[in-house]
Residue frames as qw, qx, qy, qz and C-alpha x, y, z in Angstrom:
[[0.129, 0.797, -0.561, 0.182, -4.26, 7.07, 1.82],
 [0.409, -0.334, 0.842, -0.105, -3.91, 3.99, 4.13],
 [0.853, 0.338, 0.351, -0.186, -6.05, 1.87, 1.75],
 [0.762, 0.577, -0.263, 0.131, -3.73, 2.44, -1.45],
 [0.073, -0.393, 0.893, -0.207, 0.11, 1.92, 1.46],
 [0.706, -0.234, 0.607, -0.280, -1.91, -1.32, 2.40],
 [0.868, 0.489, 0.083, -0.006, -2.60, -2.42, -1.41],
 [0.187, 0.822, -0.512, 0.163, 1.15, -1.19, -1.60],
 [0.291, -0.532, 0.749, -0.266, 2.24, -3.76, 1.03],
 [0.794, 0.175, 0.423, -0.400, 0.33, -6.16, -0.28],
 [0.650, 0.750, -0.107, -0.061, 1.72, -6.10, -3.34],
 [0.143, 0.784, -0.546, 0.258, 5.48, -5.92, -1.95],
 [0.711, -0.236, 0.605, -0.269, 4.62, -9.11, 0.16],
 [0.826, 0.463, 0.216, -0.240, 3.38, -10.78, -2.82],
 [0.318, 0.895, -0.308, -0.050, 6.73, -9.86, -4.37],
 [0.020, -0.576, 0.787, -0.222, 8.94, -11.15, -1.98],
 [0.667, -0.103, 0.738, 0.000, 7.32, -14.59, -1.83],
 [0.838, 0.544, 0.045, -0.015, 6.86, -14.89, -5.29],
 [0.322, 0.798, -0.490, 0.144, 10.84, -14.06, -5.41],
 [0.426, -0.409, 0.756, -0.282, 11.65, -16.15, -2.52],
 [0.839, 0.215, 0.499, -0.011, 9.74, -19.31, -4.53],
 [0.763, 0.620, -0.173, 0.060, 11.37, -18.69, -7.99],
 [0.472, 0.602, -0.596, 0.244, 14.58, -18.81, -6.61],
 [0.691, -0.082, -0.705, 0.137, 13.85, -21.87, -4.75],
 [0.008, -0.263, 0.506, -0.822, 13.70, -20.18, -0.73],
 [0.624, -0.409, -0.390, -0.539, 10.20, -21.28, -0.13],
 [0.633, -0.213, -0.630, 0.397, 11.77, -22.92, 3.19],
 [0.330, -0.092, -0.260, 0.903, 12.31, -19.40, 3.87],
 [0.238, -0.265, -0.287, -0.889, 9.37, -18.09, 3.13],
 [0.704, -0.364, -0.430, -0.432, 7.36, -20.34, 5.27],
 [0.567, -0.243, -0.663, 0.425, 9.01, -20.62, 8.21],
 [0.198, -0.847, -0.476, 0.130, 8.34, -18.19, 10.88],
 [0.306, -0.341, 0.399, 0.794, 11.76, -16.27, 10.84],
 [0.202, 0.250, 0.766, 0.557, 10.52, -15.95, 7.07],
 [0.022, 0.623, 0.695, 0.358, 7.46, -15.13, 7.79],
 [0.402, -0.729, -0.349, 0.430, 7.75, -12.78, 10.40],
 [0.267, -0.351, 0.364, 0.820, 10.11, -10.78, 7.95],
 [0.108, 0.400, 0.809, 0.416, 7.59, -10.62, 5.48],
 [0.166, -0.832, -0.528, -0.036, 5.13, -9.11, 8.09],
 [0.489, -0.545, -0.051, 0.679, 7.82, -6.49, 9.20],
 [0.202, -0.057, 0.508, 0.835, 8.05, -5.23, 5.91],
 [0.014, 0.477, 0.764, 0.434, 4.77, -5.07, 5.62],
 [0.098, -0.931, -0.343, -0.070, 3.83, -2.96, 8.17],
 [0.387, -0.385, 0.084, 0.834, 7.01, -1.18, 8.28],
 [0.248, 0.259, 0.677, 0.643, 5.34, -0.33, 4.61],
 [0.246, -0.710, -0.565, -0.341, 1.86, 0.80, 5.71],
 [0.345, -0.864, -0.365, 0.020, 3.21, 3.14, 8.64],
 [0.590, -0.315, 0.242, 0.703, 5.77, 4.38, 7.06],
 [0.190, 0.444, 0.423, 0.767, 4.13, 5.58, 4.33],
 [0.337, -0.678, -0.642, -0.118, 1.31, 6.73, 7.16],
 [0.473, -0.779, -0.066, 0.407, 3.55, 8.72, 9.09]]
């Protein structure tokens, strides 16, 4: 159950920088702001689904 939310968040990360580089954000994606949103989502993802 937490193994397939983690591959889940993984995936949804993956998403949002691949989306953030095609439409040219990559500033945003790599900065820390950026990145920090990224991780938020990520485990908002994995203990959300957990709880």
């Amino acid at each position: 159950m937490l193994l397939r939310s983690f591959v889940e968040a993984a995936m949804l990360s993956m998403v949002l920088i691949l989306a953030g580089i095609a439409f040219g954000a990559n500033d945003m994606v790599f900065s820390p702001m950026g990145f920090g949103a990224i991780l938020v989502t990520f485990f908002l993802e994995i203990f959300g689904n957990r709880w």
